[in-house]
C-alpha positions in Angstrom: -7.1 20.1 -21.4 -8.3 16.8 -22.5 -4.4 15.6 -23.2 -3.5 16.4 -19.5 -6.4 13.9 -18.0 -5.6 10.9 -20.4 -2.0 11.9 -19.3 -3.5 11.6 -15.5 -5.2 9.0 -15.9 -2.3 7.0 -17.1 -0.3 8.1 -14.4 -2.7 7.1 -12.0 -2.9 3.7 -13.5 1.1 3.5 -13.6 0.9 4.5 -9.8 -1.7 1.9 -8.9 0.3 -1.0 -11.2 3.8 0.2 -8.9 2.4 0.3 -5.9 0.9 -3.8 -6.3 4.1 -4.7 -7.8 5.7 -3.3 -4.2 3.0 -4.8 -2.1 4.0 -8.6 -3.4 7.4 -8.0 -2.4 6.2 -8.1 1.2 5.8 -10.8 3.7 3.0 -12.7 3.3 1.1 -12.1 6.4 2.3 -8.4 6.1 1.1 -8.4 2.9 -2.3 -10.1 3.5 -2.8 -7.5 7.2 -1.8 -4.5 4.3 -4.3 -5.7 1.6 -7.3 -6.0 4.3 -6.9 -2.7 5.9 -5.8 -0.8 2.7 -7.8 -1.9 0.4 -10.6 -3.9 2.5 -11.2 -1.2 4.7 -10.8 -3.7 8.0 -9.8 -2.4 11.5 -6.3 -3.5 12.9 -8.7 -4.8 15.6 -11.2 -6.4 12.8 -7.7 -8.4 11.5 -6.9 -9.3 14.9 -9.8 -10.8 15.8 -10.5 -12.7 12.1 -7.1 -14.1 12.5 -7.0 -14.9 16.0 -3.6 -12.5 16.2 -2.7 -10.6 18.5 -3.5 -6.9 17.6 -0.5 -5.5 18.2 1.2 -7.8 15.7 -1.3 -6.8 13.3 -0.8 -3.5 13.7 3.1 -3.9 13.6 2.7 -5.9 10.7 0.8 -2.8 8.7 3.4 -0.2 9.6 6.1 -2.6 8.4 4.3 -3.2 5.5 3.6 0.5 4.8 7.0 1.6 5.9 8.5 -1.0 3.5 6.2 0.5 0.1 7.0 4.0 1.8 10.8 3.3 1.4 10.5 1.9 -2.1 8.6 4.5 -3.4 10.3 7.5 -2.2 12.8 7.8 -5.0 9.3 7.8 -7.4 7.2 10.0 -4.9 10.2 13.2 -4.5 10.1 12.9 -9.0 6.3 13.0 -9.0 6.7 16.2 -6.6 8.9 17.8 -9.1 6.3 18.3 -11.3 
């Protein structure tokens, strides 16, 4: 049992390691809304109003940004699911 965590865990960390790598290939202000609501836990309205953007924007600006990892990762996610 203890060989299947460590071979979690490093899985995990791979997945974690990807998914930054795919998040610096985005726009920068995509990147930045992403980071902040992902990760930072902020509102699209909480962006909006710390930016002074309009909120739609910011909300466009995360989907974009998660449609974009979405699209790179798919190949990785559907060989993940085989298993």
């Amino acid at each position: 049992m203890p060989k299947r965590d460590i071979g979690t865990q490093k899985k995990q960390k791979r997945d974690i390691k990807k998914e930054l790598k795919e998040i610096e290939l985005l726009d920068e202000k995509d990147r930045e809304y992403y980071k902040l609501n992902k990760f930072g836990g902020m509102s699209a309205a909480e962006i909006s109003n710390t930016f002074n953007d309009n909120i739609n924007s910011v909300k466009s600006r995360i989907f974009r940004a998660q449609s974009k990892i979405r699209k790179i990762s798919s190949p990785y996610i559907k060989e993940i699911n085989k298993y």
